[in-house]
C-alpha positions as CSV (number, residue, x, y, z in Angstrom):
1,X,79.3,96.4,120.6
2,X,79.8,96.8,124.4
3,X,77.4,97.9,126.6
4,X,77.1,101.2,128.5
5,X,77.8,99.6,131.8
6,X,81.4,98.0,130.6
7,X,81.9,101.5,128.6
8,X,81.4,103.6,132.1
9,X,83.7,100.9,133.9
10,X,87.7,102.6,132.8
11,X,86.1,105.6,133.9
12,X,84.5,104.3,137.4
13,X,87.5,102.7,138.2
14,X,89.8,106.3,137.4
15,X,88.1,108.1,139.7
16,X,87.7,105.5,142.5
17,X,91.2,104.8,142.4
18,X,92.5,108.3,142.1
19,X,90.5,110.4,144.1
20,X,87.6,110.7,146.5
21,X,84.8,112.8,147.2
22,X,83.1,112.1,143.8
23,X,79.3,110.4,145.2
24,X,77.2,113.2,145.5
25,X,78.3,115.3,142.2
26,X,78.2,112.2,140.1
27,X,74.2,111.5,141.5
28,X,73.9,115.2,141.1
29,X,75.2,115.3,137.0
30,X,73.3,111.8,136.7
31,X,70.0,113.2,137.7
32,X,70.5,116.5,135.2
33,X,71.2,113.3,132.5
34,X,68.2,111.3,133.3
35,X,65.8,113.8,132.5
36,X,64.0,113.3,129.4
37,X,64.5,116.3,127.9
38,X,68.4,116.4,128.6
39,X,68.3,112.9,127.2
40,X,66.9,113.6,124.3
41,X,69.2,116.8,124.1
42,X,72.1,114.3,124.2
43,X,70.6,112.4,121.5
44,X,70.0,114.7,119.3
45,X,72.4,114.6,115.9
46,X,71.7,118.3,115.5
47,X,73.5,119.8,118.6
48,X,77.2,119.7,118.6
49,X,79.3,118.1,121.5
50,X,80.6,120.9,122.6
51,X,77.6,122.8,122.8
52,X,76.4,119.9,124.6
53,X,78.5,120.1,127.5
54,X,78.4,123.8,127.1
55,X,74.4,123.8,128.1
56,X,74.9,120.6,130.7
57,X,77.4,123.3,132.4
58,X,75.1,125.8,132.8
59,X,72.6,123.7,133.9
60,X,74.9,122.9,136.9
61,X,76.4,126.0,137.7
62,X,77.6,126.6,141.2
63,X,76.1,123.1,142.2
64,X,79.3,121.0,141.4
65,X,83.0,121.0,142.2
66,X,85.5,122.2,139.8
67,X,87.1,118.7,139.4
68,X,83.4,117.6,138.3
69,X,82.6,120.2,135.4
70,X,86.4,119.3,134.7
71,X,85.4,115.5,134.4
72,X,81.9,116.2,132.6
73,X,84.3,118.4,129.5
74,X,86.1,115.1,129.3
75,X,82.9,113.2,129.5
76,X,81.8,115.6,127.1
77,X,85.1,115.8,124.2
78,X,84.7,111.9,124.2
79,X,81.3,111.8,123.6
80,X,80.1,110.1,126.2
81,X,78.1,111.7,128.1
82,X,75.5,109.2,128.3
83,X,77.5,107.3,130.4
84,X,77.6,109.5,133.4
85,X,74.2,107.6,135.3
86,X,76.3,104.4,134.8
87,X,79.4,106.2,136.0
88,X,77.4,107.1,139.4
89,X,76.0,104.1,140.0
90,X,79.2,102.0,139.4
91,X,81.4,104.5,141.9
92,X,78.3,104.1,144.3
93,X,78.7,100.7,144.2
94,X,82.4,100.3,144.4
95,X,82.5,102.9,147.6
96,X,79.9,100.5,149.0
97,X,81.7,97.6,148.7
98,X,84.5,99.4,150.0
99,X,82.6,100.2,152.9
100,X,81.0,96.5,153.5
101,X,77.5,98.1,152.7
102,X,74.8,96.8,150.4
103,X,72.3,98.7,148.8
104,X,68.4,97.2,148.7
105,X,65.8,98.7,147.4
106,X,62.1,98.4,148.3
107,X,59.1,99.0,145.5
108,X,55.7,98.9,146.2
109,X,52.4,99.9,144.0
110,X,51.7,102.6,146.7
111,X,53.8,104.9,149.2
112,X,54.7,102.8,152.1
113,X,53.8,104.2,155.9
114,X,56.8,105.6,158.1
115,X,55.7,102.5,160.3
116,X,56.0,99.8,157.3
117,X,59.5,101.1,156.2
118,X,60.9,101.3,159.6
119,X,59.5,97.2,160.0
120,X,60.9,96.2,156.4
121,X,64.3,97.5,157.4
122,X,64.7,96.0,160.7
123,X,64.1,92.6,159.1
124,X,66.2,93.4,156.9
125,X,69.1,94.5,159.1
126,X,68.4,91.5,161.0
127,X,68.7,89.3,158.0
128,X,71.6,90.9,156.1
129,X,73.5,92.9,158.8
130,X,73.6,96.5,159.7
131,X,75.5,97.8,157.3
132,X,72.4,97.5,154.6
133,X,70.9,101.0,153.1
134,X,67.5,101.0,152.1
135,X,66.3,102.7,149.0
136,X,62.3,102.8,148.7
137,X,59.9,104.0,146.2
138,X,56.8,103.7,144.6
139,X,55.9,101.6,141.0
140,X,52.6,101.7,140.2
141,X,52.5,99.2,137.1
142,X,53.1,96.5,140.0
């Protein structure tokens, strides 16, 4: 069985090569996805597809582009919707790469100072060029 992230990869590649302007609906409809309770939403046998997509909708009403709700029914009538957090982070990726930029990001057990950051990401540009874009955040179980 293939896994998620070569399942999202036809679709990544569609709307990088045929369009642009797709980054910040796709981290929008992502984050709607990763929540537990939409996950499990997804997951559940009970629900329909349709009705699936049909509540995912209405969750983002208004906040995303008509070509976005257009891609989600497709998403959606192939029953894939699961894939969309891979879908994001793959067009991410690809408009990086695109853009000669790299993506690091920093974890730490506790919330980093404003002072910290700002020294971890000069080294960082020093050591891997300018066009880096730091990502921090906090993991406790380190």
């Amino acid at each position: 069985m293939a896994n998620n992230e070569t399942l999202s990869r036809p679709y990544t590649l569609a709307l990088f090569e045929h369009s642009t302007g797709w980054l910040k609906d796709l981290e929008q409809i992502a984050s709607v996805i990763r929540e537990p309770k939409v996950t499990n939403f997804i997951d559940s046998p009970k629900t329909s597809y349709q009705e699936k997509v049909k509540q995912i909708l209405s969750l983002l009403e208004g906040e995303v582009e008509k070509k976005s709700i257009n891609f989600l029914k497709v998403i959606g009538e192939s029953k894939r919707l699961f894939l969309l957090p891979y879908i994001a982070k793959q067009y991410k990726a690809l408009i990086e790469k695109s853009e000669d930029k790299k993506t690091v990001e920093i974890l730490s057990s506790f919330e980093l100072s404003v002072e910290q950051l700002e020294k971890l990401t000069t080294a960082l540009k020093n050591h891997f060029g300018k066009n880096l874009i730091i990502e921090s955040g906090v993991d406790e179980s380190l």
